[in-house]
C-alpha positions, -999 to +999 in steps of 0.1 A: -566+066-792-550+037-774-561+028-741-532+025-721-513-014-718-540-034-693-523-066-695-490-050-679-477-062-645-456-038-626-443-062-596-435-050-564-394-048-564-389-048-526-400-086-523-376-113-524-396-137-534-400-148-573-435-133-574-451-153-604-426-135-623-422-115-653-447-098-677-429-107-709-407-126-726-381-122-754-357-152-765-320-154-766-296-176-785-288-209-770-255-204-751-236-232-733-250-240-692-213-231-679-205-201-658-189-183-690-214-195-709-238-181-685-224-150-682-222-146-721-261-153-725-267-126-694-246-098-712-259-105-749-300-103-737-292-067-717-272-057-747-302-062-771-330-056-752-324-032-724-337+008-731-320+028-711-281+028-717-278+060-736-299+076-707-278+062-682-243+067-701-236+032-695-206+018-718-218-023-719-187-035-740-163-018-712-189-037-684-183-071-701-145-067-710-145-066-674-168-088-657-158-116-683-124-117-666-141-128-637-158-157-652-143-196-653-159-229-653-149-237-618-172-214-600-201-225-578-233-214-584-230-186-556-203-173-571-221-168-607-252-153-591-230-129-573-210-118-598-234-115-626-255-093-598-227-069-596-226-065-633-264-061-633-264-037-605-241-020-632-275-006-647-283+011-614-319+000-623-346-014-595-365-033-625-333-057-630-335-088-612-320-116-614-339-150-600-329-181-589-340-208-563-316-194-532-318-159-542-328-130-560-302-103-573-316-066-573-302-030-571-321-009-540-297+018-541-328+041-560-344+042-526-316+033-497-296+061-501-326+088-500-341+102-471-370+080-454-399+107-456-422+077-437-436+061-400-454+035-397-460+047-366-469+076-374-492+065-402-512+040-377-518+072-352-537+087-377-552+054-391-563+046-356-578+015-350-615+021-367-603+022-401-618+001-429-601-019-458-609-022-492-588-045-512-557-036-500-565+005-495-569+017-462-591+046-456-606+064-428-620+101-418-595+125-402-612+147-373-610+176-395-632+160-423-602+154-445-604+117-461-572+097-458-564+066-482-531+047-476-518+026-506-493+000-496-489-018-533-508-017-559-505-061-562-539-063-549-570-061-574-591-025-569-626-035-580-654-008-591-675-020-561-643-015-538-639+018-555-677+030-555-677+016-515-649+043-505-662+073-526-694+066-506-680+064-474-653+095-479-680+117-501-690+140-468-653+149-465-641+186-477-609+167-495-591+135-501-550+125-492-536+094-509-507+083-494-483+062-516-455+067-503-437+032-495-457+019-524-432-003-546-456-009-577-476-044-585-501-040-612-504-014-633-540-022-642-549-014-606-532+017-610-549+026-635-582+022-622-579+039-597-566+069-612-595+072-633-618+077-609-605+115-607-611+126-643-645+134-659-628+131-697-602+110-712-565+123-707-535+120-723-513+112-694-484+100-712-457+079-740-440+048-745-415+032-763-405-003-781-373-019-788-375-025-828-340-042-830-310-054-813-292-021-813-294+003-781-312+032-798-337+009-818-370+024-809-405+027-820-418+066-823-432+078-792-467+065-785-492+079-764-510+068-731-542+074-726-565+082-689-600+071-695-629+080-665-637+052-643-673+035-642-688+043-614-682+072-585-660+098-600-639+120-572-648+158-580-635+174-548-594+183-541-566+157-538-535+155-524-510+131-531-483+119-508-447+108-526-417+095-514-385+081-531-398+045-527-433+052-545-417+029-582-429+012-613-468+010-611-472+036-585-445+062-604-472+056-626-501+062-604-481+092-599-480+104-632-516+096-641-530+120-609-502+149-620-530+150-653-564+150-634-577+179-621-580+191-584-546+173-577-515+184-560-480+159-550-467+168-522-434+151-505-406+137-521-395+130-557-409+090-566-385+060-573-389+064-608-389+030-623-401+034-655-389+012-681-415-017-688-398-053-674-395-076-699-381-113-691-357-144-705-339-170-690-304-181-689-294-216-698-286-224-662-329-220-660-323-189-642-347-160-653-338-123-653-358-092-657-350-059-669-364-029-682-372-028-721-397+000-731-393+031-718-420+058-707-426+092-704-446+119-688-472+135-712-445+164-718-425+135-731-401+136-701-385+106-694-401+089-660-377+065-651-355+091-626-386+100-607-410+121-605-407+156-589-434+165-559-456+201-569-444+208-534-414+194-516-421+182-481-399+162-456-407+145-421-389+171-397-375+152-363-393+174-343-431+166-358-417+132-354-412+133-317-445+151-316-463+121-336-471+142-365-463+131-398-446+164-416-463+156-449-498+147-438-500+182-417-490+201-447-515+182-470-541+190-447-534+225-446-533+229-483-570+209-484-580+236-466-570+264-488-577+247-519-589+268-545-620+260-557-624+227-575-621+227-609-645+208-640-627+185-663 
């Protein structure tokens, strides 16, 4: 059994900053540093190493007999990264990126054009002010003795002791809500780890995939994922989850790992998605671009990278908004308290 890819990094897509970048690497042929030479290089390493075209029904010969039209060696810099981002955007994929030093090119449309489902205001009302911080997770006791965890990103390390310090704290509560929604990925290690806490015995939470050649249905056999129990305080009481369409890449993930462990229940909206492992190269210009390489799946071997549906779909109604109640947080709380009784696992 193979414990599931630690060294992974699932960065967090909404920031437009070159975070550290990219969690691999794959070469490409030298091409010429000239717009069409560029251009060229760009096309040929999503050609041969991008995993989801089939999926996606993309035609990438039709995409470059166009876009190379578009392409001559008098073009500024601007102009490159701006046309080469349309073609990328192409992919309608929130892993591709393309980096340079005045911009980054991404594709946001998996999350813009979807319902919000979240308030920061409304989250702080029932975070208060008295809550307490653990690396990055957020976590306080609602007044009906309902634990509430908010996780932002999953960029920030989740020790054991940071882990072991919020069982403690939450243990008197009847049940727990993690709230993800909003949460754009970061490390998948983290995401892990924190998913293990709520399973007594190894799962099998899921597959992946690996490009074997240059050809876009070159892939390895399906390979599972494992769920191993955390060290430390295990979680044995019930869980809610909260999901909405910009919960992608490391905290689909997140997502899918709870959907195994027992006591759990996803309420909201379907994730992000985001699925496809980023992989990195770099043009001749020196600019880098990421893109999704190995694709994964759910443990009924159902492709991830479209989302994730919600056990129960709840939105954030206008009028709970005007009352300052979050939609999705009432309904979780309600379904705590009817929860049947907890299972062993």
């Amino acid at each position: 059994m193979r414990k599931l890819y630690h060294s992974v990094l699932y960065l967090l897509i909404p920031a437009l900053t070159l975070l550290g970048i990219i969690t691999s690497c794959v070469t490409n042929d030298q091409q010429s540093d000239s717009p069409q030479g560029n251009f060229e290089a760009l096309w040929k390493i999503i050609d041969e190493h991008y995993c989801f075209f089939a999926q996606k029904g993309i035609d990438w010969q039709e995409i470059h007999n166009r876009y190379a039209k578009q392409f001559d060696n008098s073009m500024t810099a601007k102009q490159q990264f701006e046309v080469m981002t349309n073609m990328l955007s192409e992919l309608k994929d929130g892993h591709v990126n393309l980096y340079t030093s005045f911009n980054v090119g991404r594709y946001w449309s998996w999350h813009e054009n979807y319902p919000q489902n979240y308030s920061d205001t409304l989250q702080r009302l029932y975070l208060k002010t008295d809550y307490l911080i653990a690396s990055g997770l957020d976590y306080t006791v609602l007044d009906d003795n309902i634990g509430y965890v908010r996780c932002e990103t999953f960029q920030n390390a989740i020790g054991a002791g940071n882990l072991d310090d919020i069982f403690l704290h939450l243990q008197p509560c009847n049940g727990l809500i993690i709230d993800v929604r909003n949460n754009g990925g970061g490390n998948l290690t983290n995401a892990e780890a924190f998913a293990a806490r709520f399973t007594n015995k190894e799962l099998l939470v899921g597959y992946i995939q690996h490009k074997t050649g240059k050809g876009h249905n070159d892939f390895s056999a399906l390979q599972p994922e494992y769920l191993k129990p955390g060290k430390g305080i295990r979680w044995q009481k019930p869980v809610i989850v909260l999901t909405n369409r910009s919960v992608f890449s490391a905290a689909n993930e997140f997502v899918k790992y709870m959907k195994c462990c027992p006591n759990v229940i996803v309420v909201g909206d379907r994730t992000g998605g985001g699925a496809g492992m980023p992989f990195s190269s770099e043009l001749p210009n020196g600019w880098a671009v990421r893109f999704s390489a190995c694709p994964m799946y759910d443990r009924d071997k159902q492709m991830t990278e479209f989302g994730i549906d919600p056990d129960y779909k709840v939105s954030l109604t206008p009028d709970d908004f005007a009352r300052g109640k979050d939609t999705i947080i009432e309904f979780a709380r309600k379904m705590i308290k009817t929860f049947p009784k907890p299972q062993s696992i």
